[in-house]
C-alpha positions, 0 to 999 in steps of 0.5 A: 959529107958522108952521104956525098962521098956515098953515092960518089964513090959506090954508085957506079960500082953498085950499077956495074954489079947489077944493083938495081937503083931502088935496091941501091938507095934502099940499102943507102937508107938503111946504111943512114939508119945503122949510123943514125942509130950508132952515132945516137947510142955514142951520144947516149952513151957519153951523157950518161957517164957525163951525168954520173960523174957530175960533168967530168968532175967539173959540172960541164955539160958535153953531151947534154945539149940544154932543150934538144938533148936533155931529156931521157936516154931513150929520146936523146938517143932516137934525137941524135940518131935522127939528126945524123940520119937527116944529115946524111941522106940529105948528102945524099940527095946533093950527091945523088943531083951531082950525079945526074946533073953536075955541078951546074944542077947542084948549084942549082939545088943550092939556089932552089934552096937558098931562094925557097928559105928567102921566099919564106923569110920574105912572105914571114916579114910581109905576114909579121909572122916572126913572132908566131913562128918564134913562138912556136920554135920555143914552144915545141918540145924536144920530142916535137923537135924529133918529130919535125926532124924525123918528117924533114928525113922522110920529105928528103928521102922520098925526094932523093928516090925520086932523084936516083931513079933518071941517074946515068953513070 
């Protein structure tokens, strides 16, 4: 939601100022870095106090999420972060097709999504690759996880550049 609201309300006032698109989206990215990385050191920040106390006290686990944020304060740090970065520039790039094609072409980006996560669901079915894929979800480490995520974050915002460059305001 935060990388809609970005580009919805800052666009247009940066294009105004003269702010080239490239410096503008460049500046969005790293805007998504800075609040990856603070967002990360909170959840770090909370598992360690949580794993002091024994979980509050009461043997709860908040923070630690089992399998994605269990590990060392170093990858649960770089997970979170990289988490609430995918998030945002994938806002971004909605925010970025609302901006160049309303409300028509992100119905459509909605649909081109939901239709390409079907076409594989359907192509997995007629494979009999559920098993396969299951297995390799349950397979992959934590750090492989980040490292997916990290790659899906990357696809994203070299699709939201592409995006950003054809915007009228």
């Amino acid at each position: 939601m935060l990388g809609v609201q970005s580009v919805a309300r800052s666009f247009p006032y940066a294009l105004s100022l003269g702010i080239t698109r490239r410096a503008y989206y460049l500046g969005t990215a790293l805007l998504a870095a800075a609040f990856g990385a603070t967002y990360g050191l909170l959840i770090t920040v909370g598992q360690e106090i949580e794993r002091a106390t024994g979980g509050w006290g009461f043997r709860m686990a908040f923070f630690r999420v089992p399998y994605i944020l269990d590990g060392s304060w170093y990858l649960t740090w770089l997970t979170a972060a990289v988490a609430l970065a995918l998030l945002f520039v994938y806002g971004t790039w909605f925010g970025l097709a609302y901006r160049r094609w309303g409300l028509v072409g992100s119905i459509a980006l909605g649909a081109a999504q939901i239709a390409l996560l079907a076409a594989g669901a359907a192509l997995t079915t007629w494979a009999s690759g559920w098993a396969s894929l299951g297995h390799f979800f349950t397979s992959l480490s934590a750090t492989g996880l980040t490292g997916l995520l990290v790659a899906l974050t990357v696809t994203l915002g070299v699709g939201a550049l592409t995006t950003i460059r054809r915007i009228t305001v």
